[in-house]
MARFIKE-653040 format. One record per residue (C-alpha): x, z, y. Coordinates in nm, 2 decimals, decimal comma. Last residue first. Layout:
MARFIKE-653040
+--------+--------+--------+
|      u |      w |      v |
+--------+--------+--------+
|      X |      Z |      Y |
...
+--------+--------+--------+
***
This chain:
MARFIKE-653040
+--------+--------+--------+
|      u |      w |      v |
+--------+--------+--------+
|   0,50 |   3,63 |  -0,38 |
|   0,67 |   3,64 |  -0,03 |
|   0,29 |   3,59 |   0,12 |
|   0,16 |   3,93 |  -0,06 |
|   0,44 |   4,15 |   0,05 |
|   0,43 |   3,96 |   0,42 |
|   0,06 |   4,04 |   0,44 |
|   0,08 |   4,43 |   0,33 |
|   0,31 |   4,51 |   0,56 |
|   0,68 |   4,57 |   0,45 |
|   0,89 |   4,87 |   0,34 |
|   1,11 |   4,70 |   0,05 |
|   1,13 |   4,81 |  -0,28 |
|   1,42 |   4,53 |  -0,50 |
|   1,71 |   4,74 |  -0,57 |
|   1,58 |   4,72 |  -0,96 |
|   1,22 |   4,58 |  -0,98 |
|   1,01 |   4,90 |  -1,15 |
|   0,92 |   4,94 |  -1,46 |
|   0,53 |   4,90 |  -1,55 |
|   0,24 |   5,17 |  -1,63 |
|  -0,12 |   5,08 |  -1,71 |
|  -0,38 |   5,37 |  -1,62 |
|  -0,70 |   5,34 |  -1,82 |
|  -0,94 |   5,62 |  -1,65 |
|  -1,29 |   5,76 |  -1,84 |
|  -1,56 |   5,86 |  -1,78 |
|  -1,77 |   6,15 |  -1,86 |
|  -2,05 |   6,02 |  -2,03 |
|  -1,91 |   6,07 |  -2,38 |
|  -1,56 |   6,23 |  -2,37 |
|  -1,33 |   6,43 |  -2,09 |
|  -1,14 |   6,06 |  -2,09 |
|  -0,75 |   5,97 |  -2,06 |
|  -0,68 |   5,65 |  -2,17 |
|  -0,30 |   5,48 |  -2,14 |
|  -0,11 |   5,14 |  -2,09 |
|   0,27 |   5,09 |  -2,15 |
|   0,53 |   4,85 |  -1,99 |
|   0,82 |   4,68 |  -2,09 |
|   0,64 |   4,35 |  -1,99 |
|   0,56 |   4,26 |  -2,34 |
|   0,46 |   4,61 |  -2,38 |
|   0,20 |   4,56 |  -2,07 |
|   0,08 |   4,22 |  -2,22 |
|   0,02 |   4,37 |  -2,54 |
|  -0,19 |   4,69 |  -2,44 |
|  -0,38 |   4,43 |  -2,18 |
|  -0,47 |   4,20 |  -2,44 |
|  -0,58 |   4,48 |  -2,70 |
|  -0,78 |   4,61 |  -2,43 |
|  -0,96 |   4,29 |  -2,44 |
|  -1,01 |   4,18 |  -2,79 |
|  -1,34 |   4,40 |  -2,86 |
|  -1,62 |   4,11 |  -2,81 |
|  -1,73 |   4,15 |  -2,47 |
|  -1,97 |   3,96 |  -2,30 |
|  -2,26 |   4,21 |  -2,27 |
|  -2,06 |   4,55 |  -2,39 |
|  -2,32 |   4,76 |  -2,29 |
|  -2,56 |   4,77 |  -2,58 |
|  -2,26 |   4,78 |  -2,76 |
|  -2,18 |   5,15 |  -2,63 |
|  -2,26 |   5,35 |  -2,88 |
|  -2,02 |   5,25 |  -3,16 |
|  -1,76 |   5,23 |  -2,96 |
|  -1,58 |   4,91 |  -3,01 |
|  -1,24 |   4,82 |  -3,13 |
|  -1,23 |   4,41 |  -3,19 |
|  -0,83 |   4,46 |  -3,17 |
|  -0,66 |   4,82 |  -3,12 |
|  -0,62 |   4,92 |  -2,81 |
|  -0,95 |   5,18 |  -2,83 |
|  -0,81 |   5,33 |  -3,17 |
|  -0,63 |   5,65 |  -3,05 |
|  -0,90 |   5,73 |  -2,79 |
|  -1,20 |   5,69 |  -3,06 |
|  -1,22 |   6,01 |  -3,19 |
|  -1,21 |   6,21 |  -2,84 |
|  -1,52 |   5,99 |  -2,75 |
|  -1,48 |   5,73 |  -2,48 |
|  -1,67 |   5,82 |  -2,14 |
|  -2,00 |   5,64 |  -2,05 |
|  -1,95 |   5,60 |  -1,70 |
|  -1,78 |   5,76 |  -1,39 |
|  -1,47 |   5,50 |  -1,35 |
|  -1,12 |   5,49 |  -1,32 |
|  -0,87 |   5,21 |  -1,29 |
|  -0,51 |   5,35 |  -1,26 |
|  -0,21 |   5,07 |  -1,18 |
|   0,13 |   5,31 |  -1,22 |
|   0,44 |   5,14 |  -1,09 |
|   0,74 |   5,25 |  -1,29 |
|   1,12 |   5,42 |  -1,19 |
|   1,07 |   5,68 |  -0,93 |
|   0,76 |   5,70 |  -0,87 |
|   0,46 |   5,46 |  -0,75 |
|   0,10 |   5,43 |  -0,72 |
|  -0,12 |   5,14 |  -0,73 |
|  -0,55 |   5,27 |  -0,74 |
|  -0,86 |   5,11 |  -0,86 |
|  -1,20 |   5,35 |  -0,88 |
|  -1,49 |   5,23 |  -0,98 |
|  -1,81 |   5,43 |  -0,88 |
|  -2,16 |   5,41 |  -1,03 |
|  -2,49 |   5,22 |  -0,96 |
|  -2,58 |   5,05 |  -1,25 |
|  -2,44 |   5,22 |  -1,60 |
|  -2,05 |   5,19 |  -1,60 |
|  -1,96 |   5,04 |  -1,94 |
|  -1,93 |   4,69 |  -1,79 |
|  -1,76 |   4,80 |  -1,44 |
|  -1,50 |   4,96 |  -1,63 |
|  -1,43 |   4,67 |  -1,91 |
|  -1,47 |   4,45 |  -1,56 |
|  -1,16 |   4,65 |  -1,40 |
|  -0,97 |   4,71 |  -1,72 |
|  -0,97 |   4,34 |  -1,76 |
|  -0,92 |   4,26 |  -1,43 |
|  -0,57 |   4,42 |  -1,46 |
|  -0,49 |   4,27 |  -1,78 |
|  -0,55 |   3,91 |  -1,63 |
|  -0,34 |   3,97 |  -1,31 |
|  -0,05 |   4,08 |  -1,50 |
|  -0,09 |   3,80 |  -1,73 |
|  -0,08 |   3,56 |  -1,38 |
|   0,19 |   3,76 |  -1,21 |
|   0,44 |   3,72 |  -1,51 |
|   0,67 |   3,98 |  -1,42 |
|   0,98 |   4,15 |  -1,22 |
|   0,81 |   4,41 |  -1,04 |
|   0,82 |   4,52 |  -0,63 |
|   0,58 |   4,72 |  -0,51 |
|   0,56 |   4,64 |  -0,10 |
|   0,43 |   4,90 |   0,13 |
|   0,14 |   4,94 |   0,28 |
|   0,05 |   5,12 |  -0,11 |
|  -0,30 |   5,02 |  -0,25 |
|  -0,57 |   5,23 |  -0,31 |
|  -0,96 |   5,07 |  -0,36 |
|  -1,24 |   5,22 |  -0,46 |
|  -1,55 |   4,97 |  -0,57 |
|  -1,92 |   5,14 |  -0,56 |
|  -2,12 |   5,01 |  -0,83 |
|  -2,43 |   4,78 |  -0,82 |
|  -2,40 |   4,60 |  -1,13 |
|  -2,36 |   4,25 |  -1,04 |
|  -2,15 |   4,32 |  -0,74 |
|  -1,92 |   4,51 |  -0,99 |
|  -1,92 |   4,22 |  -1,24 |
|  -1,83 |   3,97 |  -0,98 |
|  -1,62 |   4,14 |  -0,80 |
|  -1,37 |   4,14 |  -1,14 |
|  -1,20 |   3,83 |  -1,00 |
|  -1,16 |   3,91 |  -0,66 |
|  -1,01 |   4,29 |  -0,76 |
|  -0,79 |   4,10 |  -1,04 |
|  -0,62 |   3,89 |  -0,74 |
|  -0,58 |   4,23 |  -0,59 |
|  -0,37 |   4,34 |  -0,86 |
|  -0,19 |   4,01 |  -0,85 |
|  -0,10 |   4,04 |  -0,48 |
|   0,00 |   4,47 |  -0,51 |
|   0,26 |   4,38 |  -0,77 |
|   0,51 |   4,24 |  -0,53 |
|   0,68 |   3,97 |  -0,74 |
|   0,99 |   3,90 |  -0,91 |
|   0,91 |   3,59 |  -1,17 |
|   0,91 |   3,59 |  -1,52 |
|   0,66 |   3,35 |  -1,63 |
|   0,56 |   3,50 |  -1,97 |
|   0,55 |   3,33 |  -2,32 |
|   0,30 |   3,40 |  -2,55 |
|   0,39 |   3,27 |  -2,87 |
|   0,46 |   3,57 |  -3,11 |
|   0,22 |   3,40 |  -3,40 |
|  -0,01 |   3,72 |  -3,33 |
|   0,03 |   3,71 |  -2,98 |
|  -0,06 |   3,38 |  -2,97 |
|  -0,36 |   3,41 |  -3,18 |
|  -0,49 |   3,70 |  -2,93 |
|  -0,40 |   3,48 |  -2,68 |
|  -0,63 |   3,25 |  -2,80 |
|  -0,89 |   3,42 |  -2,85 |
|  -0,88 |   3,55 |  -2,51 |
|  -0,89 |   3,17 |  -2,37 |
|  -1,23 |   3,08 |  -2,59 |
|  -1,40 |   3,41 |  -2,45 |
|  -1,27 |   3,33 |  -2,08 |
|  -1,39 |   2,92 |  -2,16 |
|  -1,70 |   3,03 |  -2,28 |
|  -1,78 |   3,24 |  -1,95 |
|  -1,66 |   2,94 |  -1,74 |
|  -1,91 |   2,74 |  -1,95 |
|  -2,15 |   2,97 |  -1,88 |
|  -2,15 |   3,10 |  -1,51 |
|  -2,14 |   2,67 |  -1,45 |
|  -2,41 |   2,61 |  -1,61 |
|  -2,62 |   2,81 |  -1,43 |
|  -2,47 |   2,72 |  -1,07 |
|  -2,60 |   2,37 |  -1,21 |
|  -2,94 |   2,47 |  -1,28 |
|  -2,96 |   2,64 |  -0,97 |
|  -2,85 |   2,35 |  -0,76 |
|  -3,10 |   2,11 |  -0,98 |
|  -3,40 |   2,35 |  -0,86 |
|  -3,24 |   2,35 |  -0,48 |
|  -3,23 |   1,94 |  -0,52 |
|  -3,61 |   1,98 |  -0,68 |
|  -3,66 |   1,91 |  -1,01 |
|  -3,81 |   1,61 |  -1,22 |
|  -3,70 |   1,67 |  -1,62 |
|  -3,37 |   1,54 |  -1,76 |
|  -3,22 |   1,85 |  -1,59 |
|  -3,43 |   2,13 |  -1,77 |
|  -3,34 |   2,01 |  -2,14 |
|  -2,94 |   1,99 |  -2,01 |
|  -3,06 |   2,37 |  -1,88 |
|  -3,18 |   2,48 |  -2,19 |
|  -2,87 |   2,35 |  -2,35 |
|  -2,65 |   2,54 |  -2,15 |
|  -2,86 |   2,86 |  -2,20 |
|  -2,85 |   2,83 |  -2,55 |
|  -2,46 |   2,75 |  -2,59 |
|  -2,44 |   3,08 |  -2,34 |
|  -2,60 |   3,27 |  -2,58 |
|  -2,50 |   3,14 |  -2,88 |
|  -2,12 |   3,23 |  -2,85 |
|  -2,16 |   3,58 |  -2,75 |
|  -2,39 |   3,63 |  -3,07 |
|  -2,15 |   3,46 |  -3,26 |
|  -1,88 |   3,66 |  -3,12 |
|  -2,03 |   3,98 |  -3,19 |
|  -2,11 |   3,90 |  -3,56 |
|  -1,76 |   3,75 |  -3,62 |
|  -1,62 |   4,05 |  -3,43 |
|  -1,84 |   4,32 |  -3,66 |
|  -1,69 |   4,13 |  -3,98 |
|  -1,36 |   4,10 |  -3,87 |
|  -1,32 |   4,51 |  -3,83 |
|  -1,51 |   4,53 |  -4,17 |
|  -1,22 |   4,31 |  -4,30 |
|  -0,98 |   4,57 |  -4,11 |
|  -1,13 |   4,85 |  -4,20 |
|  -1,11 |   4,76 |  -4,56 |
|  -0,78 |   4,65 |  -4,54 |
|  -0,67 |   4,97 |  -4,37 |
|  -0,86 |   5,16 |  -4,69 |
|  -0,63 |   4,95 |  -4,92 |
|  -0,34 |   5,02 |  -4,72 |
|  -0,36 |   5,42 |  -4,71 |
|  -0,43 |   5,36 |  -5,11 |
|  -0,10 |   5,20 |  -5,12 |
|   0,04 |   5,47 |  -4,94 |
|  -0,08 |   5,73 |  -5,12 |
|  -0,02 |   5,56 |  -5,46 |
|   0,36 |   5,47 |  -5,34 |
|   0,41 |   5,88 |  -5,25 |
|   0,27 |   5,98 |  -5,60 |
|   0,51 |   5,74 |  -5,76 |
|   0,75 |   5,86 |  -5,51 |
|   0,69 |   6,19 |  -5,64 |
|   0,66 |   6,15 |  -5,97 |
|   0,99 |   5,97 |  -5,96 |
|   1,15 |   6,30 |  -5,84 |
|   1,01 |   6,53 |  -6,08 |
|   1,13 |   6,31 |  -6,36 |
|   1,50 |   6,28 |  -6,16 |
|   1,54 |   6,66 |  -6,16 |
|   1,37 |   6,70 |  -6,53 |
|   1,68 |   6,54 |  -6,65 |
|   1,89 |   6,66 |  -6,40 |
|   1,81 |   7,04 |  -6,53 |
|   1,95 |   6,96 |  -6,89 |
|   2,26 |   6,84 |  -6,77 |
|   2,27 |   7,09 |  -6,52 |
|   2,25 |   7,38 |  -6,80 |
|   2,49 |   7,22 |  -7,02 |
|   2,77 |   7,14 |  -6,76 |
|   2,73 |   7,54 |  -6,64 |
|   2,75 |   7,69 |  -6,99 |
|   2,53 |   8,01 |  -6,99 |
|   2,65 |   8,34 |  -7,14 |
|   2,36 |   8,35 |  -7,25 |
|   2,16 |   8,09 |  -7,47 |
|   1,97 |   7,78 |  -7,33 |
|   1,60 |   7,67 |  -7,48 |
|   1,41 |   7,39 |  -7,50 |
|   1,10 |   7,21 |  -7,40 |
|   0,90 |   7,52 |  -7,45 |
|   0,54 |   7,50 |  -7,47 |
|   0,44 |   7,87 |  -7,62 |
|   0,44 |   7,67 |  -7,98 |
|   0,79 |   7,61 |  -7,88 |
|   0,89 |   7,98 |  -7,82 |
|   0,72 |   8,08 |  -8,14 |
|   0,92 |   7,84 |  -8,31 |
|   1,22 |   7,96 |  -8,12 |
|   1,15 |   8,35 |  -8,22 |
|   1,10 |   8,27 |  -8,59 |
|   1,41 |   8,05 |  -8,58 |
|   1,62 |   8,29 |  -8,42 |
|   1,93 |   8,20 |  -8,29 |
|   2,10 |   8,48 |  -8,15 |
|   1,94 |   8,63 |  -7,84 |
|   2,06 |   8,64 |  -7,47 |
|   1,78 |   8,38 |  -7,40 |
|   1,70 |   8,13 |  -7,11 |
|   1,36 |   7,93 |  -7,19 |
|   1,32 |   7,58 |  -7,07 |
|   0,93 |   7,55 |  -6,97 |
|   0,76 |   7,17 |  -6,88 |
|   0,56 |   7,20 |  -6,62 |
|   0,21 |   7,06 |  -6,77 |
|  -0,01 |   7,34 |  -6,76 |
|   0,06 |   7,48 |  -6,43 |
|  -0,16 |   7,38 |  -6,20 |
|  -0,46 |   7,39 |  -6,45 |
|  -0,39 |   7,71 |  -6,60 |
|  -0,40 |   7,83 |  -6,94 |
|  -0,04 |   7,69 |  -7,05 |
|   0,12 |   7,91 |  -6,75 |
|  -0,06 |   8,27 |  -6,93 |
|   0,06 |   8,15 |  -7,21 |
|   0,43 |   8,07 |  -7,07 |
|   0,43 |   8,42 |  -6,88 |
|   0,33 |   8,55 |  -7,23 |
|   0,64 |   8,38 |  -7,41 |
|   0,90 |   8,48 |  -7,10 |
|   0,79 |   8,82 |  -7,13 |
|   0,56 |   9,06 |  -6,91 |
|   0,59 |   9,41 |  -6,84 |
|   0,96 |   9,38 |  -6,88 |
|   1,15 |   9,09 |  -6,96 |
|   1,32 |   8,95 |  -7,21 |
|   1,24 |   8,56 |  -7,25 |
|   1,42 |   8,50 |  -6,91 |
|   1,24 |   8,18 |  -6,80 |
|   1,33 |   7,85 |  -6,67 |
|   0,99 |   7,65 |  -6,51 |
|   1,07 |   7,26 |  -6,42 |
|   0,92 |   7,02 |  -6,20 |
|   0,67 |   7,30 |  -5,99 |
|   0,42 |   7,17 |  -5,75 |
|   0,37 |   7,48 |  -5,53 |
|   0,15 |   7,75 |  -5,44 |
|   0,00 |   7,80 |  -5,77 |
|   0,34 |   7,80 |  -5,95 |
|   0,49 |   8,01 |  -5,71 |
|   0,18 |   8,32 |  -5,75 |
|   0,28 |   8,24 |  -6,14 |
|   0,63 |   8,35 |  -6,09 |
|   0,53 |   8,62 |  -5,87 |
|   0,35 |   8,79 |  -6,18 |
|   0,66 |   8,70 |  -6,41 |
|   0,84 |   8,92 |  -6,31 |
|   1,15 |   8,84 |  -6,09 |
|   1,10 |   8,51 |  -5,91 |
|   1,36 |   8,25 |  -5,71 |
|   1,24 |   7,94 |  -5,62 |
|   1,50 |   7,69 |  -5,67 |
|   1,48 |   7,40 |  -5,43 |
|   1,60 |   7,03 |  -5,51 |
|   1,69 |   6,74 |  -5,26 |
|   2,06 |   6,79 |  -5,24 |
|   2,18 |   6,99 |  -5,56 |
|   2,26 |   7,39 |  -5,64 |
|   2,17 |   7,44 |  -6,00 |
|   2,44 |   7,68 |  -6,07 |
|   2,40 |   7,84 |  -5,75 |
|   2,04 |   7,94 |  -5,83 |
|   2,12 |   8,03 |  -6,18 |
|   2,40 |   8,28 |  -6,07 |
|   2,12 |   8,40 |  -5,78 |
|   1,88 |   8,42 |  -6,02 |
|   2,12 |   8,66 |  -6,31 |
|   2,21 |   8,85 |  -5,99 |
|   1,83 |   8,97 |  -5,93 |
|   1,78 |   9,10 |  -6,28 |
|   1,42 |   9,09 |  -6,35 |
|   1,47 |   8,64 |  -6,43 |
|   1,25 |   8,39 |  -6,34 |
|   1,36 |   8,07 |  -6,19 |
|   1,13 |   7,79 |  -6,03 |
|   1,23 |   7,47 |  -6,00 |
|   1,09 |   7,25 |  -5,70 |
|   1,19 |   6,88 |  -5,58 |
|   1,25 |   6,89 |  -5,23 |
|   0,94 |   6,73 |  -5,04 |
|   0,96 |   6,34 |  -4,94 |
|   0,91 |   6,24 |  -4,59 |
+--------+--------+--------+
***
């Protein structure tokens, strides 16, 4: 929002600023009002002035010492001065006025058409410095979100690499493995091996592309009305993994009743585990996840929670964003690469949902809670089983 373009008026009679104040009277300008020339210089340092008019006769300080005084401080050196005068014209006293920085000067009685002319003039100057100023703000705003952004793609291309080559090592140490004699249980392993990575590069492969479909505005959803407890707990099954591996303790809270939602079941699904493995991931071995369906009114809330390393105050507003890691917590993020949360922020708002972070802060915690509108005239009180089977 751009500020009101600022005058200031000085004048010891308070009627003369009024008359000046009225005469002036525009949208987008502001005439501050002083009368000596002491509080006109406690304006000038508080704000950015366009235009100074200045009684010449005043007491204790006239309009050519208050323009010294103005021409000898930074702030105020450049406002450009108009001086209002009862005297004749005085050549003597306008040159001195002039070499005090006057622009110009208006003579009592004033004429209303002359004075706004004059005052438009520095009007419009004041307010194309602004949006100048405003255009240089923002333009530097987007030349330091272009830096974060290519440092952003930086950090990902490391991580991914890195994310990458593991599992293209391991693959091809086993190939090296297989052509050698083993055992059937040796070959088994080898195989189960494989298997963990290629289905790991295809989940890293499939979030980057959905992150380039989101992008292009190409991922579709399979609208379909569904209870929402059967592709939460689809999530559950697919996240096991990752709390098994870890050790944790796994919560779960679901309604007996069904949770109706019209959605794609699958996305849903996918954001859901998401939050569960990102909470399993930065948990440290042995802690507690938490997964919880509530209802009220009008949304479902789906709350994972979890006692690990807590997200710093700093980084709350930015977690969504895409390849947004906490600093200290890459030696945790094994397998991730800083796209997920983005997924599940976009797949709840293409759903006409939202999803949310509270945490107290490093090691605290934290809980992600994503919210989605409810099925209209569609809640029914069944058990558990039917809900899931009528999905």
């Amino acid at each position: 929002m751009i500020e009101p373009v600022y005058f200031v008026a000085v004048d010891d009679h308070l009627p003369n600023l009024v008359a000046l104040e009225a005469l002036l009277q525009r949208e987008g300008l502001k005439v501050l009002k002083a009368s000596s020339g002491d509080e006109a210089l406690e304006l000038l340092l508080r704000y950015d002035v366009a235009l100074a008019l200045l009684d010449v006769q005043m007491p204790d300080m006239d309009g050519f010492e208050l323009a010294e005084l103005m021409r000898g401080r930074e702030k105020s050196r450049a406002v450009p001065i108009i001086f209002v005068t009862a005297e004749s014209s005085n050549p003597q006293r306008r040159f001195q006025g002039y070499g005090a920085g006057a622009v110009d000067f208006i003579h009592k009685p004033i004429e209303p058409e002359i004075l706004r002319s004059k005052a438009n003039v520095f009007f419009e100057l004041g307010r194309q410095r602004q949006e100048i100023a405003q255009q240089r703000d923002d333009l530097a705003a987007a030349g330091r979100a272009l830096q974060e952004a290519d440092s952003a793609k930086d950090r990902f291309l490391t991580i991914l690499g890195h994310e990458l080559r593991n599992p293209v090592a391991s693959i091809s140490s086993a190939i090296v493995l297989l052509r050698r004699p083993r055992s059937a249980e040796q070959v088994d392993e080898i195989y189960q091996q494989m298997d963990r990575m290629s289905s790991h590069l295809g989940r890293l492969i499939e979030d980057l592309l959905d992150v380039s479909r989101i992008k292009e505005g190409k991922l579709a959803l399979q609208i379909e009305r569904a209870d929402l407890r059967a592709p939460l707990l689809l999530a559950i099954e697919g996240a096991s993994h990752a709390i098994a591996a870890a050790g944790h303790a796994l919560r779960v809270d679901l309604p007996n009743e069904n949770v109706w939602i019209d959605g794609d079941t699958t996305r849903i699904a996918q954001a859901s585990a998401n939050l569960i493995v990102n909470a399993a991931r930065y948990t440290p071995s042995g802690g507690e996840i938490g997964v919880a369906l509530t209802i009220d009114e009008a949304a479902a809330h789906v709350t994972v929670t979890d006692n690990g390393l807590g997200i710093p105050p700093e980084m709350l507003d930015k977690i969504f964003e895409v390849f947004a890691q906490v600093d200290g917590h890459k030696g945790q993020s094994a397998g991730g690469i800083g796209i997920g949360l983005s997924l599940v922020k976009h797949i709840c708002e293409l759903h006409g949902g939202t999803v949310s972070v509270k945490s107290a802060g490093s090691g605290k915690g934290s809980s992600f809670t994503i919210r989605l509108p409810l099925a209209s005239n569609a809640r029914e009180d069944l058990p558990l089983d039917k809900g899931v089977a009528a999905c």
